[in-house]
N, C-alpha and C positions, 0 to 999 in steps of 0.2 A: 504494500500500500504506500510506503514511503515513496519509492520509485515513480509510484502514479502520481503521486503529490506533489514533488520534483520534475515531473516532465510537465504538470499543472502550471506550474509557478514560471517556468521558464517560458512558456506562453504568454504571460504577462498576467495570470490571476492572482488576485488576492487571496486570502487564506477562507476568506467568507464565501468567494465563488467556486471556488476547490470543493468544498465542503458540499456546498450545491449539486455542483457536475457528479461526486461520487455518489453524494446519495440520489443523487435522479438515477444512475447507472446502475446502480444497484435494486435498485426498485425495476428499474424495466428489465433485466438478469432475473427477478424475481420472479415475476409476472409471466416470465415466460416457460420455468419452470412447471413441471407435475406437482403436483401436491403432495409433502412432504420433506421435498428436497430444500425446500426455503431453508430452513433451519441449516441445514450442510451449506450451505454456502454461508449464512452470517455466520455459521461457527468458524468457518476458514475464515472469513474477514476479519474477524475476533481473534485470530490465531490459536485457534482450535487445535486440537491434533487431528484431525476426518483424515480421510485417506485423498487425499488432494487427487491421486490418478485415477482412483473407481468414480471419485465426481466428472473427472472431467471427460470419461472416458461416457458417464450416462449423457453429459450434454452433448458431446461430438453427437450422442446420436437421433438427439431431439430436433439440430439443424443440419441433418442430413449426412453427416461423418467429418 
Protein backbone atom coordinates (compact mmCIF):
# COMPACT_ATOMS: atom_id res chain seq x y z
CA UNK A 1 0.00 0.00 0.00
CA UNK A 2 2.83 2.31 0.68
CA UNK A 3 4.19 1.98 -2.88
CA UNK A 4 0.60 2.81 -4.03
CA UNK A 5 0.68 5.99 -1.87
CA UNK A 6 4.15 6.82 -3.22
CA UNK A 7 3.29 6.52 -6.80
CA UNK A 8 -0.19 8.65 -5.42
CA UNK A 9 1.80 11.54 -4.37
CA UNK A 10 4.38 11.75 -7.11
CA UNK A 11 1.26 12.43 -9.34
CA UNK A 12 0.96 15.58 -7.42
CA UNK A 13 -1.84 14.20 -4.79
CA UNK A 14 -2.33 15.39 -1.53
CA UNK A 15 -2.41 12.94 1.30
CA UNK A 16 -6.49 13.60 1.48
CA UNK A 17 -6.91 12.64 -2.36
CA UNK A 18 -4.62 9.54 -1.90
CA UNK A 19 -6.89 8.49 0.64
CA UNK A 20 -9.95 9.15 -1.60
CA UNK A 21 -8.59 7.21 -4.84
CA UNK A 22 -7.66 4.18 -2.48
CA UNK A 23 -10.65 3.96 -0.87
CA UNK A 24 -12.81 4.42 -4.16
CA UNK A 25 -10.43 1.51 -5.55
CA UNK A 26 -11.13 -0.58 -3.04
CA UNK A 27 -14.61 -0.25 -2.87
CA UNK A 28 -15.02 -0.86 -6.69
CA UNK A 29 -12.24 -4.21 -6.15
CA UNK A 30 -15.18 -4.83 -3.60
CA UNK A 31 -18.08 -4.69 -5.58
CA UNK A 32 -16.91 -6.73 -8.00
CA UNK A 33 -16.18 -9.43 -5.88
CA UNK A 34 -18.47 -12.84 -4.82
CA UNK A 35 -19.69 -12.75 -1.61
CA UNK A 36 -17.52 -13.50 0.99
CA UNK A 37 -14.34 -12.63 -0.56
CA UNK A 38 -14.72 -8.83 0.76
CA UNK A 39 -13.37 -9.74 3.83
CA UNK A 40 -9.84 -11.57 2.17
CA UNK A 41 -9.02 -8.77 0.43
CA UNK A 42 -9.57 -5.89 3.49
CA UNK A 43 -7.63 -8.42 5.54
CA UNK A 44 -4.67 -8.35 2.91
CA UNK A 45 -5.03 -4.56 2.93
CA UNK A 46 -4.84 -4.68 6.64
CA UNK A 47 -1.83 -6.95 6.29
CA UNK A 48 -3.48 -9.88 7.11
CA UNK A 49 -1.67 -13.07 6.61
CA UNK A 50 -4.62 -14.70 3.76
CA UNK A 51 -2.82 -16.41 1.30
CA UNK A 52 -2.32 -13.56 -1.07
CA UNK A 53 -1.88 -16.32 -4.34
CA UNK A 54 -5.29 -18.58 -3.69
CA UNK A 55 -6.94 -14.70 -3.68
CA UNK A 56 -5.55 -13.62 -6.55
CA UNK A 57 -5.53 -16.70 -8.37
CA UNK A 58 -9.85 -16.68 -7.54
CA UNK A 59 -9.95 -13.17 -9.08
CA UNK A 60 -7.70 -13.89 -12.25
CA UNK A 61 -10.71 -15.85 -12.76
CA UNK A 62 -13.79 -13.62 -12.12
CA UNK A 63 -12.05 -11.22 -15.17
CA UNK A 64 -11.40 -13.85 -17.33
CA UNK A 65 -7.79 -15.37 -16.33
Amino acid sequence: MDELREKLAALGLNEDQIDGVIEAFVDFIKGKLPDGMEGMVQGLLDGGSSDANALLDQAKGLFGG
